[in-house]
Predicted model as a PDB file, atoms N, CA, C, CB and O in Angstrom, pLDDT in the B-factor column:
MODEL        1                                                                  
ATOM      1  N   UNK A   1     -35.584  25.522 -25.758  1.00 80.00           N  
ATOM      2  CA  UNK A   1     -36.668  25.330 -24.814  1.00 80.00           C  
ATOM      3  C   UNK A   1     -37.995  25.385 -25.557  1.00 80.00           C  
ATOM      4  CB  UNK A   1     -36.619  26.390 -23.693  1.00 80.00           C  
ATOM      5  O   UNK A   1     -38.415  26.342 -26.207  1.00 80.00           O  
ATOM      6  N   UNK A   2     -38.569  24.258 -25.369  1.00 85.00           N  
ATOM      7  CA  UNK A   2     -40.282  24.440 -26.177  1.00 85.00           C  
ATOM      8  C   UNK A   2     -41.102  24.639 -25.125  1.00 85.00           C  
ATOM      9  CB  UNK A   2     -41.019  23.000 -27.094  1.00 85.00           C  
ATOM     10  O   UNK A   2     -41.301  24.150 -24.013  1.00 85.00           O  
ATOM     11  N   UNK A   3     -41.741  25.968 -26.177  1.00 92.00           N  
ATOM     12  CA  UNK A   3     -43.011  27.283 -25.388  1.00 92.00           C  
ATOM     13  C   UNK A   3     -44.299  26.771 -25.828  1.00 92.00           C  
ATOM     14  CB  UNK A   3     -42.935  29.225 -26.068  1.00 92.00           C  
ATOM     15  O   UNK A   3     -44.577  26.852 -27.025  1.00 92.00           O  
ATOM     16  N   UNK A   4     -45.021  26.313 -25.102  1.00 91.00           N  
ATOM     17  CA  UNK A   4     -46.343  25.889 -25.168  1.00 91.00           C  
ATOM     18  C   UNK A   4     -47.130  27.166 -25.397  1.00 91.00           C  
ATOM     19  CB  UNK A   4     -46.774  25.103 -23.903  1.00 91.00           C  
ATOM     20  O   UNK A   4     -46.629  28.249 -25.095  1.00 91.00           O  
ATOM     21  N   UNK A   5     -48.280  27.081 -25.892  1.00 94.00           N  
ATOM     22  CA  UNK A   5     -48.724  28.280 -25.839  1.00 94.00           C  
ATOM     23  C   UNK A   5     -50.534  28.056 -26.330  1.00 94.00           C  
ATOM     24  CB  UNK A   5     -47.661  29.266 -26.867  1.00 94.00           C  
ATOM     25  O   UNK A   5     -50.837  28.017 -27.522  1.00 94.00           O  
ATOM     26  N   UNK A   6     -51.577  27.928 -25.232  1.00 93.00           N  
ATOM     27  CA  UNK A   6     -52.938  27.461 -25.787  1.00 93.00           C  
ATOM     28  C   UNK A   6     -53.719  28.560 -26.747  1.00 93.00           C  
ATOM     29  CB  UNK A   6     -53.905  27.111 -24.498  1.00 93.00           C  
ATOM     30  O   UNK A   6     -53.730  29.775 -26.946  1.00 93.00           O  
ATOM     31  N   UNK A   7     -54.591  26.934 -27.376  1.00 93.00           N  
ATOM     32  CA  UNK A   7     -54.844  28.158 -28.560  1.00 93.00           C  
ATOM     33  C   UNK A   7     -57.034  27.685 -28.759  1.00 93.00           C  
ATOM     34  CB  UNK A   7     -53.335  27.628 -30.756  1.00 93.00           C  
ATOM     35  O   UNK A   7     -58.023  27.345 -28.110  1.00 93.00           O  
ATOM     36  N   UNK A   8     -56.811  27.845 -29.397  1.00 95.00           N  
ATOM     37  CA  UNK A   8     -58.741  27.528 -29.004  1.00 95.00           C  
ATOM     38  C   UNK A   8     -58.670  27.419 -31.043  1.00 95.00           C  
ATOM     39  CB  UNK A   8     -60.276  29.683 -27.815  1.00 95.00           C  
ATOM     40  O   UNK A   8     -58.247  28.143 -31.945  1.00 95.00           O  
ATOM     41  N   UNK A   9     -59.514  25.768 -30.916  1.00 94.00           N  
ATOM     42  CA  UNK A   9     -59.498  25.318 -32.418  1.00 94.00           C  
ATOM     43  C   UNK A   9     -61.072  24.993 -32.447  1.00 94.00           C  
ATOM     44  CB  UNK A   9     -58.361  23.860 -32.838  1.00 94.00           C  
ATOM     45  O   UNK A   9     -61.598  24.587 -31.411  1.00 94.00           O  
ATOM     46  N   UNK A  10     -61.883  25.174 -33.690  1.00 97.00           N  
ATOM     47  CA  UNK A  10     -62.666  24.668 -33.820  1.00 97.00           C  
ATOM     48  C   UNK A  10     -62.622  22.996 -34.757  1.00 97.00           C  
ATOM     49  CB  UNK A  10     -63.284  25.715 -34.163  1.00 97.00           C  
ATOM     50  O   UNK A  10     -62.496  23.057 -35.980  1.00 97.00           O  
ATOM     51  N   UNK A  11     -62.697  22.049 -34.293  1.00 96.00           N  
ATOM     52  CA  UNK A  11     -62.173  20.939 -34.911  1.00 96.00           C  
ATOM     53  C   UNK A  11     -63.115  19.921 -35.440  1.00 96.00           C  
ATOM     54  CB  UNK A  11     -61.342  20.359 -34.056  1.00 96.00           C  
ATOM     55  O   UNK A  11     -63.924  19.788 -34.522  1.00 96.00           O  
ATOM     56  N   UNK A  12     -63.429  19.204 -36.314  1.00 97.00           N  
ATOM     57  CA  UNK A  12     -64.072  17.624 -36.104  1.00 97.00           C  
ATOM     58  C   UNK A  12     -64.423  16.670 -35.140  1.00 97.00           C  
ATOM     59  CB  UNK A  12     -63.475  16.923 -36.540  1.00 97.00           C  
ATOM     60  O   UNK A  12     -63.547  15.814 -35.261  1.00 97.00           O  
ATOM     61  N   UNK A  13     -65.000  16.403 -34.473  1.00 97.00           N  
ATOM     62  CA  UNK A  13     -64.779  15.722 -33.272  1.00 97.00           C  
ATOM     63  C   UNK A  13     -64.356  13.851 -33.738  1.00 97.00           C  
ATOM     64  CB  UNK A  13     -66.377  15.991 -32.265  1.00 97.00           C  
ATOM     65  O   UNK A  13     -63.540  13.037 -33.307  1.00 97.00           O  
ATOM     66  N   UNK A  14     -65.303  13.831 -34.695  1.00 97.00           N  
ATOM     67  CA  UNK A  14     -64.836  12.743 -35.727  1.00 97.00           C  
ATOM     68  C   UNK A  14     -63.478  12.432 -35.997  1.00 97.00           C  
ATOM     69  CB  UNK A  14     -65.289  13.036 -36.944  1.00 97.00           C  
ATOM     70  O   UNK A  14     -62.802  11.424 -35.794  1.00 97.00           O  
ATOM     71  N   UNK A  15     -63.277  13.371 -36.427  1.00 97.00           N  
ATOM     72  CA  UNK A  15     -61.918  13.379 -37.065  1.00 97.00           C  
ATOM     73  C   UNK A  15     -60.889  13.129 -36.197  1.00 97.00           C  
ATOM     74  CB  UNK A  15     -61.614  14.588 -37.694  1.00 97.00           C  
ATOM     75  O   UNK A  15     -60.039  12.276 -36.451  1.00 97.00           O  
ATOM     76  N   UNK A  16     -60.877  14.095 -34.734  1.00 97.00           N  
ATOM     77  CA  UNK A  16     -60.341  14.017 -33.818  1.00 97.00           C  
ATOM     78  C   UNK A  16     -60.188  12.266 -32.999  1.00 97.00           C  
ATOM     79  CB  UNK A  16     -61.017  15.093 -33.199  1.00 97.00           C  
ATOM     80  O   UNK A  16     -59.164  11.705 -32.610  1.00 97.00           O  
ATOM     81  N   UNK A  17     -61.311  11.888 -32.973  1.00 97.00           N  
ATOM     82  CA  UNK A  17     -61.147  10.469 -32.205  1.00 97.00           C  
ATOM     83  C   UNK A  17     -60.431   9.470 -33.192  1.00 97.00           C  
ATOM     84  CB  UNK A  17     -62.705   9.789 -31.732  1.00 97.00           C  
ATOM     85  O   UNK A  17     -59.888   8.513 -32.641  1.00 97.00           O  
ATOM     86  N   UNK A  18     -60.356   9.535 -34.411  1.00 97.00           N  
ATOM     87  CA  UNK A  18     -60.029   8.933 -35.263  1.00 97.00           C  
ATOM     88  C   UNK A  18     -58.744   8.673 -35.307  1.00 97.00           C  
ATOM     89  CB  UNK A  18     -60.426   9.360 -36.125  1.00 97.00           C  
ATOM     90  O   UNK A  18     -58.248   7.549 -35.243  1.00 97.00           O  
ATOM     91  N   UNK A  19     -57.940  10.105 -35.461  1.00 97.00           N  
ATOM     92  CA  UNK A  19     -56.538  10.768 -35.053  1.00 97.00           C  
ATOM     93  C   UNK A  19     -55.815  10.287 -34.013  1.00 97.00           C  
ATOM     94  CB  UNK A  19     -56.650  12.084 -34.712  1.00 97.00           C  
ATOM     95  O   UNK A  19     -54.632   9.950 -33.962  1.00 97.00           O  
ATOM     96  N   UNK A  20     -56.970  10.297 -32.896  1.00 97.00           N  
ATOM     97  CA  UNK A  20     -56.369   9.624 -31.363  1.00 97.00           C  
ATOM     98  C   UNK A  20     -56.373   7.717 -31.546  1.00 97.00           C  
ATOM     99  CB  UNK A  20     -57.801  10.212 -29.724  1.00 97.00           C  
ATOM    100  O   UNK A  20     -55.448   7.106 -31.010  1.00 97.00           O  
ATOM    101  N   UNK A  21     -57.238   7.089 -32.163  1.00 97.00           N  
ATOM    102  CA  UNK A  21     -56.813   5.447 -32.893  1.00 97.00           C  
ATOM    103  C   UNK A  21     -55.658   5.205 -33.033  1.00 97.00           C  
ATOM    104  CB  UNK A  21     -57.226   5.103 -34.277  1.00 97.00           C  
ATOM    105  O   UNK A  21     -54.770   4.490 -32.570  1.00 97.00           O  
ATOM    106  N   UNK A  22     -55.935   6.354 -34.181  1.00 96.00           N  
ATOM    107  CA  UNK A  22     -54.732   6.163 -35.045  1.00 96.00           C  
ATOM    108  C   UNK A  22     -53.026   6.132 -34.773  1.00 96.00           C  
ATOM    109  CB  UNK A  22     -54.926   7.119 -35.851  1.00 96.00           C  
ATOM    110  O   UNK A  22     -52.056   5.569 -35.280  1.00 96.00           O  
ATOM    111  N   UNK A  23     -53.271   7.045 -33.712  1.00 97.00           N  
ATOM    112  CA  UNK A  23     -51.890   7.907 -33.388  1.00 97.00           C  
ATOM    113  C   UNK A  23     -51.928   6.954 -32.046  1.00 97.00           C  
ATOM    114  CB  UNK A  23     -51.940   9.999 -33.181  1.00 97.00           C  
ATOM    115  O   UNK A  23     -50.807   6.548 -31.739  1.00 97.00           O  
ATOM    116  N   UNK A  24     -53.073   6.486 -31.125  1.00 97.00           N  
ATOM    117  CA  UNK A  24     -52.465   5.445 -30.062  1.00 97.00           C  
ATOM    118  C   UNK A  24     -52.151   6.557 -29.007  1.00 97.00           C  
ATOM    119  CB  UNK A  24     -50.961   4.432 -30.613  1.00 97.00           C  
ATOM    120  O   UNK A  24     -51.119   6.533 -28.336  1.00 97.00           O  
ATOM    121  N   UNK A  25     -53.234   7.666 -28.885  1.00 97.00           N  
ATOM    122  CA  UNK A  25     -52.656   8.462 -27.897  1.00 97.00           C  
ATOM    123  C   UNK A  25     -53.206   8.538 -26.594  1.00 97.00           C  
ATOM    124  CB  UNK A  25     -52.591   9.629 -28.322  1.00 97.00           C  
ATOM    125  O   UNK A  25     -54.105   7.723 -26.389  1.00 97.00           O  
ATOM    126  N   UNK A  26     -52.875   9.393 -25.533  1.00 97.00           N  
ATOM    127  CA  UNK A  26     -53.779   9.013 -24.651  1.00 97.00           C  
ATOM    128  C   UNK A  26     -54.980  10.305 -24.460  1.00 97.00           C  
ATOM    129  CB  UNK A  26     -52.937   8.615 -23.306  1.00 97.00           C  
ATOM    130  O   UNK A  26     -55.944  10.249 -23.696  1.00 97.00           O  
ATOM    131  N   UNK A  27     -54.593  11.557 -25.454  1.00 96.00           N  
ATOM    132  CA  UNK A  27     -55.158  12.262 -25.192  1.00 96.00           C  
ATOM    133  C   UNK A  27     -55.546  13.274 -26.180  1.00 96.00           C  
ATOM    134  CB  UNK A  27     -54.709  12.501 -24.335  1.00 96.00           C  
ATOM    135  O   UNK A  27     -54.673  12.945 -26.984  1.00 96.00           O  
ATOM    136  N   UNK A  28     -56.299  14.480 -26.922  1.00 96.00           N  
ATOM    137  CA  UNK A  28     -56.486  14.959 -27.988  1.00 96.00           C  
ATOM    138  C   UNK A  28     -55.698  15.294 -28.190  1.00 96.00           C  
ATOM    139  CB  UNK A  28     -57.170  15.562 -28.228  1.00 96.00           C  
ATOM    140  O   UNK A  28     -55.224  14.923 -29.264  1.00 96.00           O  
ATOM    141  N   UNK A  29     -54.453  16.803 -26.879  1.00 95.00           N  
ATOM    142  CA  UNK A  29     -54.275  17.527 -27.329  1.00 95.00           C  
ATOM    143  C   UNK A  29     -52.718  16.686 -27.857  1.00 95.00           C  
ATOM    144  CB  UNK A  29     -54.573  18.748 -26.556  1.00 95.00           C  
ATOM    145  O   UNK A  29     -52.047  16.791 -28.884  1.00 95.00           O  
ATOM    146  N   UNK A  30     -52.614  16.118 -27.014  1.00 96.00           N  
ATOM    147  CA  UNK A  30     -51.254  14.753 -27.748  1.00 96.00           C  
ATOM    148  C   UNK A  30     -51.634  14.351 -28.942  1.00 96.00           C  
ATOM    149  CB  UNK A  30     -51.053  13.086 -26.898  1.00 96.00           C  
ATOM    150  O   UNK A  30     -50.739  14.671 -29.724  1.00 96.00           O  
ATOM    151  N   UNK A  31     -52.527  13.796 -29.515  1.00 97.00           N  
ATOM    152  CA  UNK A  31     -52.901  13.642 -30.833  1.00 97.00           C  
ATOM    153  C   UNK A  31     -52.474  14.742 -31.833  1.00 97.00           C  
ATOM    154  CB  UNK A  31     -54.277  13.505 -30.840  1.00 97.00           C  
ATOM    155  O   UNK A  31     -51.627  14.525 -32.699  1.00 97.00           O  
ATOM    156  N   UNK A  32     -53.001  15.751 -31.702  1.00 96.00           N  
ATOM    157  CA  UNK A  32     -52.901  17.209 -32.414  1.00 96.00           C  
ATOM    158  C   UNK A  32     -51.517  17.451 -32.677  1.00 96.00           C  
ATOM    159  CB  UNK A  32     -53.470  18.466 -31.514  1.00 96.00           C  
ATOM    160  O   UNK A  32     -51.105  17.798 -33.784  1.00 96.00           O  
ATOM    161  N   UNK A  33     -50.479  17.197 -31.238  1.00 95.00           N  
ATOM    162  CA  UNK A  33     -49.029  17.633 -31.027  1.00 95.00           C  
ATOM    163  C   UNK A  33     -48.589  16.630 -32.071  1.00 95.00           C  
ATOM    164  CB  UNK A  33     -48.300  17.487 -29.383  1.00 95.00           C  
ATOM    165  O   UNK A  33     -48.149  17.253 -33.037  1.00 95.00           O  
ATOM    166  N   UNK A  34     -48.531  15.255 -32.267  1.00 97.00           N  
ATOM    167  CA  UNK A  34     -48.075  14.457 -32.844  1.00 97.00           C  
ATOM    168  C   UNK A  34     -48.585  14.649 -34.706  1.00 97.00           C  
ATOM    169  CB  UNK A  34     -48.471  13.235 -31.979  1.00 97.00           C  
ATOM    170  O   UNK A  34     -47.719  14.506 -35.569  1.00 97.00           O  
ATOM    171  N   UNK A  35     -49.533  14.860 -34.955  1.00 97.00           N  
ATOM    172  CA  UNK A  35     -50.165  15.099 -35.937  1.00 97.00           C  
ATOM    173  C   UNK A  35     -49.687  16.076 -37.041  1.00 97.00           C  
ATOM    174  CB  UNK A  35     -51.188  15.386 -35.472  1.00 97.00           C  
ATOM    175  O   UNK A  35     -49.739  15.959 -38.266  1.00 97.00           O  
ATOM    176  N   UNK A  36     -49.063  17.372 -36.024  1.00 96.00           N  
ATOM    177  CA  UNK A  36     -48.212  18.294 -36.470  1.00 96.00           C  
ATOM    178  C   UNK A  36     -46.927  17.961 -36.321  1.00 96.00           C  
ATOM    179  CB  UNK A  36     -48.417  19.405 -35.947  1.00 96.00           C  
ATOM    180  O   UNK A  36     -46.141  18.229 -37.229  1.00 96.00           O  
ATOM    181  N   UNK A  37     -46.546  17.403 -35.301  1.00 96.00           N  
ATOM    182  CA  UNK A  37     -44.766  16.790 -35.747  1.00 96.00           C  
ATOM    183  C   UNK A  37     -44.678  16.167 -37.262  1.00 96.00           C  
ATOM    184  CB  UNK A  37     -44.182  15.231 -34.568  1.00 96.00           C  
ATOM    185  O   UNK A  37     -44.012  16.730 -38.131  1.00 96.00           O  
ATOM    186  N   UNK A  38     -45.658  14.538 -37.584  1.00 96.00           N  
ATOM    187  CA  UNK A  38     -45.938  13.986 -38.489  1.00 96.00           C  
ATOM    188  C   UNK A  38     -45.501  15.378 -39.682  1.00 96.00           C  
ATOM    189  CB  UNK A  38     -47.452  13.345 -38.271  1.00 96.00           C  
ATOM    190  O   UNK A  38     -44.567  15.203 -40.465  1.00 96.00           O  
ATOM    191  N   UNK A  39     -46.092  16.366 -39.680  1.00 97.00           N  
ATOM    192  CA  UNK A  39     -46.958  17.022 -41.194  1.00 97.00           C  
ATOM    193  C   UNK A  39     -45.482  17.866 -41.234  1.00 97.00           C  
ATOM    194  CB  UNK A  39     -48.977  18.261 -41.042  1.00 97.00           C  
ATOM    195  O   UNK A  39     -45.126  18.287 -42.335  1.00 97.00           O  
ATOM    196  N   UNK A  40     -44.664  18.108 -40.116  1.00 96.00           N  
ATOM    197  CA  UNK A  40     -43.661  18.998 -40.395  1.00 96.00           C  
ATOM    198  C   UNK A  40     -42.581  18.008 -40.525  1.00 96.00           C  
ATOM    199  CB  UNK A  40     -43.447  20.139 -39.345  1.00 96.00           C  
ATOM    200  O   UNK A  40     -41.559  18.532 -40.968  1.00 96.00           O  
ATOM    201  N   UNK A  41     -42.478  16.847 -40.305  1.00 96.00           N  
ATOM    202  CA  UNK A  41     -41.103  16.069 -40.921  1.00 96.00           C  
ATOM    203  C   UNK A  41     -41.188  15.987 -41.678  1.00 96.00           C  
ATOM    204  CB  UNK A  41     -40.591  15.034 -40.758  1.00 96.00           C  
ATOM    205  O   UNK A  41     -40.180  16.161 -42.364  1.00 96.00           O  
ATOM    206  N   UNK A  42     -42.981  15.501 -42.613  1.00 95.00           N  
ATOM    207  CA  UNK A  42     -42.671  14.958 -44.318  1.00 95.00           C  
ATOM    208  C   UNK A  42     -42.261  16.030 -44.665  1.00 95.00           C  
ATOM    209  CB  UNK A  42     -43.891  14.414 -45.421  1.00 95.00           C  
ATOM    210  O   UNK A  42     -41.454  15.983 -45.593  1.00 95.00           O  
ATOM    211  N   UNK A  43     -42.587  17.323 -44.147  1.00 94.00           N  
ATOM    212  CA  UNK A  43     -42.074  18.549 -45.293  1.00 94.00           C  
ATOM    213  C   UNK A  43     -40.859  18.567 -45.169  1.00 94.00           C  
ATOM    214  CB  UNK A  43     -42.540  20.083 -45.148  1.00 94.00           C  
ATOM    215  O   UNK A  43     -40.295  19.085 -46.133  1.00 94.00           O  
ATOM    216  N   UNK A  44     -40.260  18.245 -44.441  1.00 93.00           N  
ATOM    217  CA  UNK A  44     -38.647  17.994 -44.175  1.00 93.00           C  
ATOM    218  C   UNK A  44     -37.870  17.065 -44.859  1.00 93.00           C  
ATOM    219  CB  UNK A  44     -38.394  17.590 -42.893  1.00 93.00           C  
ATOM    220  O   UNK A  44     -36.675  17.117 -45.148  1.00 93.00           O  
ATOM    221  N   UNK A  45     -38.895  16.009 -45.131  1.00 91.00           N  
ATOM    222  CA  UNK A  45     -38.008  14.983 -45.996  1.00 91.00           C  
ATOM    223  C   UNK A  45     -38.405  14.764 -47.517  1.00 91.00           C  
ATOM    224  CB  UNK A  45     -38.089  13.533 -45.314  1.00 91.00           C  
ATOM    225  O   UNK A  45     -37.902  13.978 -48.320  1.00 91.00           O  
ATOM    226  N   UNK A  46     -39.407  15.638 -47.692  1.00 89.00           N  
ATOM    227  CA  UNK A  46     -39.824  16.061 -48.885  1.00 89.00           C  
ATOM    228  C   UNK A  46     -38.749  17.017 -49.741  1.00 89.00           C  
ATOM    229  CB  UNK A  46     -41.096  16.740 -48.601  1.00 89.00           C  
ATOM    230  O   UNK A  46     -38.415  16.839 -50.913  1.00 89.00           O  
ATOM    231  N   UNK A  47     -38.186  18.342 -48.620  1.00 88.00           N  
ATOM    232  CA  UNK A  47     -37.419  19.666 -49.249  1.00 88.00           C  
ATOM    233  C   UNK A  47     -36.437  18.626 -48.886  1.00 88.00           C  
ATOM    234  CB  UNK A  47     -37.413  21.503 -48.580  1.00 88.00           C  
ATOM    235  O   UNK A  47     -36.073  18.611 -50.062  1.00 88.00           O  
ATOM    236  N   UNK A  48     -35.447  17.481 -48.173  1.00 87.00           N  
ATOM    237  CA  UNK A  48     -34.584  16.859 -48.326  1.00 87.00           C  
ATOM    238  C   UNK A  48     -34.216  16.206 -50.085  1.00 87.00           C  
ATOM    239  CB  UNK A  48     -34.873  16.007 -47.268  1.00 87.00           C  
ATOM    240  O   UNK A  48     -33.295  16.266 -50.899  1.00 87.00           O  
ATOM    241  N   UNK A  49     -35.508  15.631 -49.978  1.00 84.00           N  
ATOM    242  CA  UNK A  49     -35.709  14.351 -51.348  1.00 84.00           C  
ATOM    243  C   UNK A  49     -35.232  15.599 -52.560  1.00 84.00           C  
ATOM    244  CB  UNK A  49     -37.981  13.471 -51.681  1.00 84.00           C  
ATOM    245  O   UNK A  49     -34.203  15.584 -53.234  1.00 84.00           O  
ATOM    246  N   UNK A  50     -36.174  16.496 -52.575  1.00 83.00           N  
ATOM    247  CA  UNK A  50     -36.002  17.174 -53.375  1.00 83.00           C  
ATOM    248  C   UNK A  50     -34.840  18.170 -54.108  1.00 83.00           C  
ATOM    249  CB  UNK A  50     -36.708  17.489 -53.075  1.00 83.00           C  
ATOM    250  O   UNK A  50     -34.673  18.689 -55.211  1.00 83.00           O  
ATOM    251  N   UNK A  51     -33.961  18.093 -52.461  1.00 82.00           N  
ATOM    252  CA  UNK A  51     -32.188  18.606 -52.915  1.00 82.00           C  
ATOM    253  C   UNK A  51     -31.049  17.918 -53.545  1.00 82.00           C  
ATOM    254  CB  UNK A  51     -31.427  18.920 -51.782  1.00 82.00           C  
ATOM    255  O   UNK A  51     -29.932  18.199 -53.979  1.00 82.00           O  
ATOM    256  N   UNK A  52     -32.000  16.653 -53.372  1.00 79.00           N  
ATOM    257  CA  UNK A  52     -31.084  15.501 -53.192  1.00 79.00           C  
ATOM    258  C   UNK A  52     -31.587  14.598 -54.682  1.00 79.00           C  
ATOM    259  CB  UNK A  52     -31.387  14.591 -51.465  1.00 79.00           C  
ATOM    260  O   UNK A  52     -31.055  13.529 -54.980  1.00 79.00           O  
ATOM    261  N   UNK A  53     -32.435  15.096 -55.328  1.00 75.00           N  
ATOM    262  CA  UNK A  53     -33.356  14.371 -56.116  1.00 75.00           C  
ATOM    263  C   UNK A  53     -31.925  14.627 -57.647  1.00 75.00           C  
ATOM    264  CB  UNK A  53     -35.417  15.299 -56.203  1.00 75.00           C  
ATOM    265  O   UNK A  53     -31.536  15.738 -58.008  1.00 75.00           O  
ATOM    266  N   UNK A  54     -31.546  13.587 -58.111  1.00 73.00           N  
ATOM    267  CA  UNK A  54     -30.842  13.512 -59.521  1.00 73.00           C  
ATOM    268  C   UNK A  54     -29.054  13.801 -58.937  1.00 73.00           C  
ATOM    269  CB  UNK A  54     -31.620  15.021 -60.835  1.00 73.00           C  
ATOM    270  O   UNK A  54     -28.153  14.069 -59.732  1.00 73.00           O  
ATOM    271  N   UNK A  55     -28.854  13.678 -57.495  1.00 74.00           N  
ATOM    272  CA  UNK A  55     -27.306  13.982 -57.120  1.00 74.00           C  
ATOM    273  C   UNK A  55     -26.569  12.872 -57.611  1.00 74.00           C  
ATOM    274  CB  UNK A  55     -26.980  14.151 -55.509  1.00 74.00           C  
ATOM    275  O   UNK A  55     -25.347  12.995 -57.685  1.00 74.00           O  
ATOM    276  N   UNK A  56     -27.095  11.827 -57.954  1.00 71.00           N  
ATOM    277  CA  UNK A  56     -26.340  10.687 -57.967  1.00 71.00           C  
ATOM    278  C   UNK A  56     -27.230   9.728 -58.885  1.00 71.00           C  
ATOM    279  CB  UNK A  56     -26.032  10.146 -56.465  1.00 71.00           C  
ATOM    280  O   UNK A  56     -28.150  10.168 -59.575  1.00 71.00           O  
ATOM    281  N   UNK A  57     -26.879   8.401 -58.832  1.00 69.00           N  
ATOM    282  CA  UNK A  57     -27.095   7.346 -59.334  1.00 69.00           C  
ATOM    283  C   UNK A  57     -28.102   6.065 -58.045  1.00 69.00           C  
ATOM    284  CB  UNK A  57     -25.506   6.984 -59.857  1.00 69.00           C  
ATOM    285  O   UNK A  57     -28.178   5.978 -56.820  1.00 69.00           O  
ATOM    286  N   UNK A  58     -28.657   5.344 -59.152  1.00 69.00           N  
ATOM    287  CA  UNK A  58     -28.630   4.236 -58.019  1.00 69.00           C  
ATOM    288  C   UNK A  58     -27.560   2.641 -58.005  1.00 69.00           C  
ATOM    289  CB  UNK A  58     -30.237   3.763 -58.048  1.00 69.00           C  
ATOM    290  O   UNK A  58     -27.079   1.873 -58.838  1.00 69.00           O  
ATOM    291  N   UNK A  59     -27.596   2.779 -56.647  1.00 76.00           N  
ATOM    292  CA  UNK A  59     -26.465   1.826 -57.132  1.00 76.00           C  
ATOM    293  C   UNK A  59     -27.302   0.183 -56.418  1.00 76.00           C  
ATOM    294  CB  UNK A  59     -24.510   2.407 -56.246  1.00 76.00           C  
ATOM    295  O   UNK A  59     -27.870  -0.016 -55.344  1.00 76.00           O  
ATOM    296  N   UNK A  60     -27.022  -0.729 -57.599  1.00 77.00           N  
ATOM    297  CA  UNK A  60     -27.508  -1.885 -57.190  1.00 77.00           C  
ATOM    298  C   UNK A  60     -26.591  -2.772 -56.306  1.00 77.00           C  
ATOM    299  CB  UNK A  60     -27.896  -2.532 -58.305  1.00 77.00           C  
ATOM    300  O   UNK A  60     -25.394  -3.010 -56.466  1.00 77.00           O  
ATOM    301  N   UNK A  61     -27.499  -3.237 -55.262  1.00 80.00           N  
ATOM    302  CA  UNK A  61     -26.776  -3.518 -54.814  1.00 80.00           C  
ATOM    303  C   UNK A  61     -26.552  -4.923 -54.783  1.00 80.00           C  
ATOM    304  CB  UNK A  61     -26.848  -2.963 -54.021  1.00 80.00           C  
ATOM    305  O   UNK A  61     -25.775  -5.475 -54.003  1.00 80.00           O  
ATOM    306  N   UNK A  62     -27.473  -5.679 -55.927  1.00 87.00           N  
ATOM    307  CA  UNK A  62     -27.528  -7.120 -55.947  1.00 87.00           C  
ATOM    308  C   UNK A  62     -26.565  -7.747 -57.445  1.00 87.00           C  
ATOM    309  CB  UNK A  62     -29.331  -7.540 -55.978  1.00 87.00           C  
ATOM    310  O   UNK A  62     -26.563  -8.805 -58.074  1.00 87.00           O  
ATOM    311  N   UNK A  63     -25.891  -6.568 -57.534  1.00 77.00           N  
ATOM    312  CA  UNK A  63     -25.128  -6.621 -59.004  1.00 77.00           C  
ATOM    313  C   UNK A  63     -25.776  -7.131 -60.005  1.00 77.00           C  
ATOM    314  CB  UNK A  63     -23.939  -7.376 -59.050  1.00 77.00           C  
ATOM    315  O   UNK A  63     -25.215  -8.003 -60.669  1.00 77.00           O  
ATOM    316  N   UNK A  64     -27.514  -6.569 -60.446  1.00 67.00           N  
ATOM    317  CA  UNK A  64     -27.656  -7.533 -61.373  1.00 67.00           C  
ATOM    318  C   UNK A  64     -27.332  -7.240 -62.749  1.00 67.00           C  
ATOM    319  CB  UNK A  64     -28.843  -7.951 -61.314  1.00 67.00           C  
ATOM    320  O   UNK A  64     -27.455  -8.110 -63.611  1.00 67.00           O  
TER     321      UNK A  64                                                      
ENDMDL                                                                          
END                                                                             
């Protein structure tokens, strides 16, 4: 179950509308939510890459 929980940020406002372009949102605090999903997958597929980094070979797949 996801616990919401408000928090009081001092932010960019710049930065913020920019974020909301970018991200196609309809709203800041949706911007923000998405912004932090974004920043916690790369770290996810970063500590992935990195377990995974020299397990194997590459394999071509165009036989050249």
């Amino acid at each position: 179950m996801k616990v919401l929980k408000r928090k009081n940020y001092s932010l960019d406002e710049a930065k913020i509308k920019k974020l909301r372009r970018l991200l196609r949102t309809k709203s800041e605090t949706e911007a923000v939510h998405k912004a932090v999903d974004l920043v916690l997958f790369q770290q996810e597929a970063v500590k992935a890459w990195m377990e995974n980094a020299g397990a194997g070979g590459v394999e071509d797949l165009y036989a050249r």
